[in-house]
Residue, then its C-alpha position, 0 to 999 in steps of 0.5 A: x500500500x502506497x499511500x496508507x492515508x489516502x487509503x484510509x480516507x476512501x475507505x472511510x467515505x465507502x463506509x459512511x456511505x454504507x452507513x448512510x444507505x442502510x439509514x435509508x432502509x424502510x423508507x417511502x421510496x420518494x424518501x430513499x430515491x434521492x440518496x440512494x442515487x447519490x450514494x450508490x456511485x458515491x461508494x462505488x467510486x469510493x471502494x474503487x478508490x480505495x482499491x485502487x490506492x491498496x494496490x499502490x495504483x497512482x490514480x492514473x499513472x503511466x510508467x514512469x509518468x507522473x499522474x496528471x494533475x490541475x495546472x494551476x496558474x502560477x502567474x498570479x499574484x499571491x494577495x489577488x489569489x488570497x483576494x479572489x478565494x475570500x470573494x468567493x467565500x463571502x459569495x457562498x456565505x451570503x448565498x447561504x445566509x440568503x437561503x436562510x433569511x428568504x428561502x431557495x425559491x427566493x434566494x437563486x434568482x435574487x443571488x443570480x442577479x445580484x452577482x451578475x451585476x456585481x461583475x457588471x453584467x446588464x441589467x436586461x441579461x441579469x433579469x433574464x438569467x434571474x428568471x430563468x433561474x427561478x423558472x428551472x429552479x422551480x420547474x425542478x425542484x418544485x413541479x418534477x420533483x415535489x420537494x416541498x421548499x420552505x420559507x425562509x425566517x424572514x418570509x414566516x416571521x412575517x406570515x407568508 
């Protein structure tokens, strides 16, 4: 075994998964479908994984050549890198916070625009994408999956 760790870690995302799938036992099949098609090729990649660092495999590598891996780009500047990863963090948290407060029906279209118009993006195009967004979301998540969305804090504080 190559890499004891990363064994390890595979190993222990296939057995969380396990865990996972067999919560799901004696559920309403509308209740189980949704994690049972993400855990199934979730553990199964992850058994593959493991088998696969277990025999010392490189996760691709060909004789003698390193396996290949993401080239980041060294040209940037290391405080607009530092910069650019917190921007998106503060994005993803308001994006959650958003979701709290207002609700995902309310929250997608209104991220949607508003980030679009931060990188100054027409408004025409931000209103377009925005609807699109909240048509897909809806048509998805509400009318071909009946996933019931609820409310965020704000909309049931205040009744709706």
């Amino acid at each position: 075994m190559r890499d004891r760790n990363a064994f390890l870690f595979s190993a222990g995302i296939a057995l969380v998964g396990l865990w996972a799938l067999w919560q799901t036992e004696g559920w309403a099949i509308k209740s189980w479908l949704y994690p049972r098609v993400i855990l199934l090729p979730l553990i199964a990649l992850a058994v593959a994984e493991a088998a696969l660092t277990f025999r010392g495999k490189d996760g691709g590598s060909r004789e003698g050549q390193p396996a290949a891996d993401i080239e980041l780009e060294s040209t940037v500047d290391p405080a607009l890198a530092v910069r650019r990863t917190w921007l998106a963090a503060v994005w993803i948290l308001g994006l959650f916070l958003a979701v709290i407060l207002i609700g995902f029906q309310a929250a997608v279209p209104l991220f949607v625009l508003a980030y679009l118009r931060a990188h100054r993006e027409g408004w025409l195009l931000g209103l377009a994408l925005a609807a699109f967004s909240a048509l897909a979301f809806h048509g998805l998540f509400v009318y071909l999956l009946h996933l019931p969305l609820p409310p965020g804090l704000l909309l049931r504080m205040i009744g709706r």
